[in-house]
C-alpha positions in Angstrom: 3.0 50.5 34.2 1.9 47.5 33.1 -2.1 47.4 31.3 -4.6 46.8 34.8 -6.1 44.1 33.4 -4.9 40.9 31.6 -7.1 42.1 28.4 -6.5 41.7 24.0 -8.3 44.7 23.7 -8.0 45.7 19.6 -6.4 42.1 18.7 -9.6 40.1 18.5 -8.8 37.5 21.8 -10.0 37.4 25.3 -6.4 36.4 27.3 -9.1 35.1 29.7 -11.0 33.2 27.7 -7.5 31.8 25.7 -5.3 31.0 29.3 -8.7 29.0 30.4 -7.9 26.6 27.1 -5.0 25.7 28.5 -5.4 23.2 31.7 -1.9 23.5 32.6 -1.7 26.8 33.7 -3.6 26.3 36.4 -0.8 24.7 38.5 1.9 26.1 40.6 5.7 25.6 40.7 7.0 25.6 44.1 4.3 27.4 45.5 3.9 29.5 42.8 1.5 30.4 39.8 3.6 28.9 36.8 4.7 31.9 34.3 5.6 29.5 31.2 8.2 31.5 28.8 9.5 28.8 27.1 6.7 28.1 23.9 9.9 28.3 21.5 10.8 24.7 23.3 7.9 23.4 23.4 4.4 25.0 23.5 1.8 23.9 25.9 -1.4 22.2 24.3 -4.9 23.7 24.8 -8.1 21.2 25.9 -8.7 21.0 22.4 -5.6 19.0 21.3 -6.1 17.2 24.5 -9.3 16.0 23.9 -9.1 15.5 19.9 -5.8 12.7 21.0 -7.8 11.4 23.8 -10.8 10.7 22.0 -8.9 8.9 18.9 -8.2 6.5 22.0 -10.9 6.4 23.7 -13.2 5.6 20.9 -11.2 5.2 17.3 -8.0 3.6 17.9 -7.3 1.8 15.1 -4.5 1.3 12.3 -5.5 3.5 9.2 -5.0 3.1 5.1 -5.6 -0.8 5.7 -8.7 -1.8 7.1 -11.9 -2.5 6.5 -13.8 -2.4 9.2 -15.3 0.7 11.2 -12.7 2.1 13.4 -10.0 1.2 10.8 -12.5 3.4 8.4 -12.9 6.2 11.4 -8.9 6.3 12.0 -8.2 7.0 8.1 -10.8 10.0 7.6 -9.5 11.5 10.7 -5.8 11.3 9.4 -6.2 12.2 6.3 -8.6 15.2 7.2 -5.8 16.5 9.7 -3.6 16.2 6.8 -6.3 18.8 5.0 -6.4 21.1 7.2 -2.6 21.6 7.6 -2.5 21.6 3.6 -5.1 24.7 4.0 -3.0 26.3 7.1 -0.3 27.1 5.0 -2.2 27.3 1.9 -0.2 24.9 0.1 -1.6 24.2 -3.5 -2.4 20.2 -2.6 -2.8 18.0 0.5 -0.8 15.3 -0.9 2.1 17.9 -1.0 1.8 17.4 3.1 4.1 14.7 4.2 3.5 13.5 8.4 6.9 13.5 9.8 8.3 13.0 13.9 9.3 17.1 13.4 11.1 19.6 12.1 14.3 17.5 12.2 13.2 14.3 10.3 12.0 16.8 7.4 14.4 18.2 7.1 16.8 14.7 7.0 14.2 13.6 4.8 14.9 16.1 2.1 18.4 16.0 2.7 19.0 12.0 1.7 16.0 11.9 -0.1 16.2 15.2 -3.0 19.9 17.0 -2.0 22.3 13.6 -1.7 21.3 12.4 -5.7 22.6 15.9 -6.7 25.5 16.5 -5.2 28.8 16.1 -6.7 31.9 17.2 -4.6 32.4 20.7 -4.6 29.2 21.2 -5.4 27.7 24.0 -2.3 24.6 23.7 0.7 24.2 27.3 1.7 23.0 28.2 4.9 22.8 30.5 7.8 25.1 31.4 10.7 21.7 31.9 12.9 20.0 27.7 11.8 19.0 25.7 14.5 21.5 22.4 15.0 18.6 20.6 12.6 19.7 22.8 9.9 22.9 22.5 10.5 24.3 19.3 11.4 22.5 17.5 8.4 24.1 18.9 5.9 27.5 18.9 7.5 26.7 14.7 7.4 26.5 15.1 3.2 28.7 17.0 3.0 31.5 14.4 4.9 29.9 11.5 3.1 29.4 13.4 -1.1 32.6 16.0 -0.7 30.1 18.9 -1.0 30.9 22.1 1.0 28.9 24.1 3.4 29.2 27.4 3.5 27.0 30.1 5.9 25.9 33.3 5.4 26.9 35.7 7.9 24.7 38.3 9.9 25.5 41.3 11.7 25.7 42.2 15.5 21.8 42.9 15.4 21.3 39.6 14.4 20.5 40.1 11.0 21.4 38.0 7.4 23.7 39.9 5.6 21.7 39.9 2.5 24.4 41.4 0.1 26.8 38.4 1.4 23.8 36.3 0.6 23.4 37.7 -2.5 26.9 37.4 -3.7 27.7 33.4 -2.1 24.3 32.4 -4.8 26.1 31.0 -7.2 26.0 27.8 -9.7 27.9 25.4 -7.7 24.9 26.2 -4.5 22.1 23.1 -5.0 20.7 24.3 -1.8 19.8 27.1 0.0 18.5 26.4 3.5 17.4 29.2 6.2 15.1 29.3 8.8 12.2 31.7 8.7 12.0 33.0 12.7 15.1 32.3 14.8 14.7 30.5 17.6 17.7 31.6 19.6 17.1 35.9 18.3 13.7 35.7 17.2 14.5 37.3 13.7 11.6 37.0 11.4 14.5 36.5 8.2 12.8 38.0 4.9 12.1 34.4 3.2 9.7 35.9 0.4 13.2 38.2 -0.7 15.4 35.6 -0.2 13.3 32.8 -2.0 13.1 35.2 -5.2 16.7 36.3 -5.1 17.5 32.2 -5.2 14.9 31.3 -7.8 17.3 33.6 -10.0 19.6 31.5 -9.7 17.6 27.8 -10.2 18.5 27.3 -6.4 16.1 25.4 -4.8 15.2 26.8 -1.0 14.2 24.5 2.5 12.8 26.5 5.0 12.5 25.6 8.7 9.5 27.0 9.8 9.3 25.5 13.6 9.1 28.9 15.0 7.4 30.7 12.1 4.0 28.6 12.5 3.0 29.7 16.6 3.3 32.8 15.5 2.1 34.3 12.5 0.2 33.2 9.0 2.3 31.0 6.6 1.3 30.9 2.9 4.1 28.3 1.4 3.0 29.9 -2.6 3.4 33.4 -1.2 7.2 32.7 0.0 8.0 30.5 -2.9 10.1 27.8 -1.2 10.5 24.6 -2.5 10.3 22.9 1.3 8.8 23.9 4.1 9.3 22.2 7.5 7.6 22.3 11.1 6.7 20.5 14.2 3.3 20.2 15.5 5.0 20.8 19.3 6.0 24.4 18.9 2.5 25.0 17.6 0.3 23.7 20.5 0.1 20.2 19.0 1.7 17.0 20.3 5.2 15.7 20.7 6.0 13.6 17.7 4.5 14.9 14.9 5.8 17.3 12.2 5.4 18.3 9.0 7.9 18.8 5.1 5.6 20.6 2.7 7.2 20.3 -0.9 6.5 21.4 -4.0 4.6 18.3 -6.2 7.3 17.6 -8.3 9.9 17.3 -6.3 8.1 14.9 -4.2 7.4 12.8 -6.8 10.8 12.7 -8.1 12.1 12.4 -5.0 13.4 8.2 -3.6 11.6 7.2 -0.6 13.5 8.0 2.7 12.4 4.8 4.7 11.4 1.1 3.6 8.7 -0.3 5.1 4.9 -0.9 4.9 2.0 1.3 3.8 5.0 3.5 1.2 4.6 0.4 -1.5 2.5 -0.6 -4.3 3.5 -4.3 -4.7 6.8 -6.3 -3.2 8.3 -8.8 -4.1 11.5 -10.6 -2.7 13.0 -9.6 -6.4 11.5 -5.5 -6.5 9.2 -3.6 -4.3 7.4 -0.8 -6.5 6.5 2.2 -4.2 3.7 4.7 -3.4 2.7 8.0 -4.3 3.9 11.1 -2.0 2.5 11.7 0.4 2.3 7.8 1.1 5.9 6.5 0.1 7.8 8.8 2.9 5.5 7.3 5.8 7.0 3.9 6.2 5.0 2.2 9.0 2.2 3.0 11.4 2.4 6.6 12.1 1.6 8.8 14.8 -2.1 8.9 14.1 -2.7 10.6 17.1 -0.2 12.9 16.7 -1.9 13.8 13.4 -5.2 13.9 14.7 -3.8 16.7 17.7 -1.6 18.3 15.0 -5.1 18.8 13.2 -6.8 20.1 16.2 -3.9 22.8 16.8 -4.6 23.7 13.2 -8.4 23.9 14.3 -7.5 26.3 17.3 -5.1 28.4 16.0 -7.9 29.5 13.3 -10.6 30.0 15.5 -8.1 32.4 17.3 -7.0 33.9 13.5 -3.5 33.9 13.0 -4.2 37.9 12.6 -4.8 38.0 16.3 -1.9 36.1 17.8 0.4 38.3 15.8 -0.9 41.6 16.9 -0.8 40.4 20.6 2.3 38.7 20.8 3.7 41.8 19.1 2.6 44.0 22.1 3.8 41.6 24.4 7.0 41.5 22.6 7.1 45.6 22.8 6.2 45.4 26.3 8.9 42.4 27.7 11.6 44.6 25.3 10.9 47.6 27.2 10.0 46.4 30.6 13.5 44.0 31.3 15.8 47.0 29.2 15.0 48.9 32.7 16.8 46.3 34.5 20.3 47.0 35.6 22.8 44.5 33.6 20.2 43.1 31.2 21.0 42.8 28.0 19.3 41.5 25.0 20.7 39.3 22.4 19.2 40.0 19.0 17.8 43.3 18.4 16.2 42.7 14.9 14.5 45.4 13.3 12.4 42.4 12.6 11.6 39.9 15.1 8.9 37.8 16.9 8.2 36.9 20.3 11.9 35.5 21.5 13.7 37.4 24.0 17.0 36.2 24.7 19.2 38.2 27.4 22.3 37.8 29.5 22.2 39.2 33.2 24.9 40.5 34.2 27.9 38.3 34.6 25.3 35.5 36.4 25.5 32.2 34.0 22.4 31.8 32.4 21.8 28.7 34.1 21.6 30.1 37.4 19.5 32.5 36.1 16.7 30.4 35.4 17.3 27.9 38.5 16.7 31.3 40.4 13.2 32.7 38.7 12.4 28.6 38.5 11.7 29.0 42.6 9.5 32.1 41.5 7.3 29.7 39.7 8.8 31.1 35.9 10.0 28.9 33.3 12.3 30.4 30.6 15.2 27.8 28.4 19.0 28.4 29.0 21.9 27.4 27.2 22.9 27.5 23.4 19.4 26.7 22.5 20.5 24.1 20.0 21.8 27.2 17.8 25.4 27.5 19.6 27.3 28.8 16.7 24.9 32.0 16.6 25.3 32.0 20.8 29.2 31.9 20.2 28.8 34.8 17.4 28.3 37.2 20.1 31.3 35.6 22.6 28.9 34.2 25.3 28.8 30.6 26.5 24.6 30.7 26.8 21.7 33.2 27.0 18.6 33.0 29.0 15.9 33.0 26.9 12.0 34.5 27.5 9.8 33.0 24.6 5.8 34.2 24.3 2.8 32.3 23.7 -0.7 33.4 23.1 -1.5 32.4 26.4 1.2 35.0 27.9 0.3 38.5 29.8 1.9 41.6 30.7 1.2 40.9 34.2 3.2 37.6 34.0 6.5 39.9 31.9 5.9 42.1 35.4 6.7 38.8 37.4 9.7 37.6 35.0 11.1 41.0 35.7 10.0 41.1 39.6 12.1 37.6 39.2 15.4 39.1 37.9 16.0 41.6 40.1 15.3 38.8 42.7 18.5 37.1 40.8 20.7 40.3 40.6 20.1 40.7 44.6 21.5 37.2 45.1 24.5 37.7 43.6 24.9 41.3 44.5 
């Protein structure tokens, strides 16, 4: 049985008061209340983002770091101040150790060409994971084709785990990077960065972490983990499209080249030498996405007010709930089982393709992502062409797990 009423009873929230932030679940899919399981895509932005972008248009829109006049003036405080509050979200030591990216991906490019590529020699190693995310994959495979480098991937085991002896043991010299992502967005295992970042530092490795599915869900303190980067996108975290974030240690952003040539990341050019900026400023070439920043700053704003704290200890419980509630089901089967883990459930059906899966429960008004996820060597690990996938937000209810699973067995009839 399922909790009577939608209630965060001993996790600080009011799930009424939370799904009323958010306009969009107010509307129906084909007849239907939408159920909306797919946050680790993309999450869907409270009133508060939506109003802190509109009113940068409505009543700000200018370019920032350049003018002089009011709204020019109004922009630039309003930037930079979103850039402050991120730099306090995941305590890192300095704001101007918070670069504005277009996501997750672009950071982690950006640290890629900007601090690996001067490094490496070939032969020389870029560790990873068997569970990354294509962003933290396909990069590196790039340097390595264009410096001679090798990649090489830690392994994890049929719970979806990092083998951390293997881990251990492939730290060696010739690694000048070691990049893993903190929550999997494909298994939802919540890796042990803190253990991981030490057990590097050992070794003078330097760590990147992808954070994109990290940030929805729980605190982040960037000096408790001990990373040297630290990537996310302000989409996955109720912010806008288009706007992300690389945290990195001070000085290796000041040692680092730029990534792009533009304006706004110089001092003074001239058609002999351009002399650059200091980070943050030298990896923003060009008019950003000041809006983006502005949102990205207003997610920052609501996630607080809710208290990281909170979200945690719900999504856990709807985590424990979804886990229990689908296992009933004949023929589900989840994929990852981490001892570990935060609110991704990923599951085959059956022998029904995963895509029919979700075009079925889409006509029941619920939304979950199929496929590989854009993690398909971790899908191919355990021999299937695609999972379904079930990701929570904070705006998600045990009544709404009720309808995914109402839903399913709706599927398994149809092909019965």
């Amino acid at each position: 049985m399922s909790p009577s009423a939608p209630t965060t009873a001993g996790t600080g929230l009011n799930i009424e008061k939370v799904r009323a932030d958010f306009p969009i679940l107010q509307r129906s899919v084909h007849g239907k209340p939408l159920v909306y399981f797919d946050t680790a895509a993309s999450a869907q932005r409270p009133l508060k983002v939506i109003d802190a972008v509109n009113d940068f248009y409505l009543n700000h829109n200018a370019n920032i770091h350049r003018g002089v006049h009011t709204l020019s003036q109004e922009a630039t405080e309003a930037y930079e101040q979103a850039r402050i509050k991120t730099a306090g979200f995941i305590n890192a030591p300095a704001a101007q150790e918070v670069v504005f990216t277009r996501g997750t991906t672009e950071s982690i490019n950006l640290v890629a060409h900007s601090f690996v590529r001067p490094r490496l020699q070939p032969g020389d190693e870029i560790l990873i994971s068997w569970m990354e995310h294509h962003s933290n994959i396909v990069p590196w495979q790039m340097l390595c084709e264009e410096t001679g480098a090798v990649l090489k991937v830690v392994p994890i085991n049929q719970r979806g785990e990092l083998e951390m002896d293997a881990l251990a043991d492939m730290l060696t010299q010739r690694v000048k990077l070691l990049g893993v992502v903190h929550v999997s967005n494909a298994l939802g295992t919540v890796n042990p960065v803190a253990e991981i970042c030490a057990l590097a530092k050992q070794h003078g490795i330097p760590v990147l972490v992808d954070g994109a599915q990290a940030m929805p869900h729980q605190a982040v303190d960037v000096q408790a983990l001990g990373c040297d980067f630290y990537c996310f996108s302000g989409h996955k975290m109720y912010g806008p499209t288009g706007i992300g974030v690389l945290w990195g240690r001070a000085e290796h952003l000041q040692a680092m080249p730029p990534y792009q040539g533009g304006g706004e990341m110089i001092r003074h050019v001239t058609f002999e030498k351009s002399t650059f900026n200091e980070a943050p400023g030298k990896f923003e070439a060009g008019t950003p996405n000041i809006a983006g920043a502005i949102g990205l700053g207003a997610a920052v704003d609501y996630l607080q007010s809710l208290g990281m704290e909170n979200v945690a200890a719900w999504e856990a419980r709807l985590l424990a709930y979804g886990t229990e509630k689908l296992s009933q089901i004949e023929g589900f089967r989840m994929i990852g089982t981490a001892t570990h883990k935060a609110g991704v459930m990923a599951f085959v059906l059956g022998d029904i393709h995963a895509n029919d899966v979700g075009t079925i429960i889409d006509l029941h008004g619920v939304a979950i992502r199929t496929g590989h996820h854009c993690a398909m060597p971790v899908v191919e690990f355990f021999g299937l062409p695609a999972t379904a996938r079930a990701s929570l937000g904070i705006y998600n209810t045990f009544e709404e797990i009720d309808i995914l699973s109402d839903a399913l067995k709706a599927a398994i009839k149809m092909f019965a």
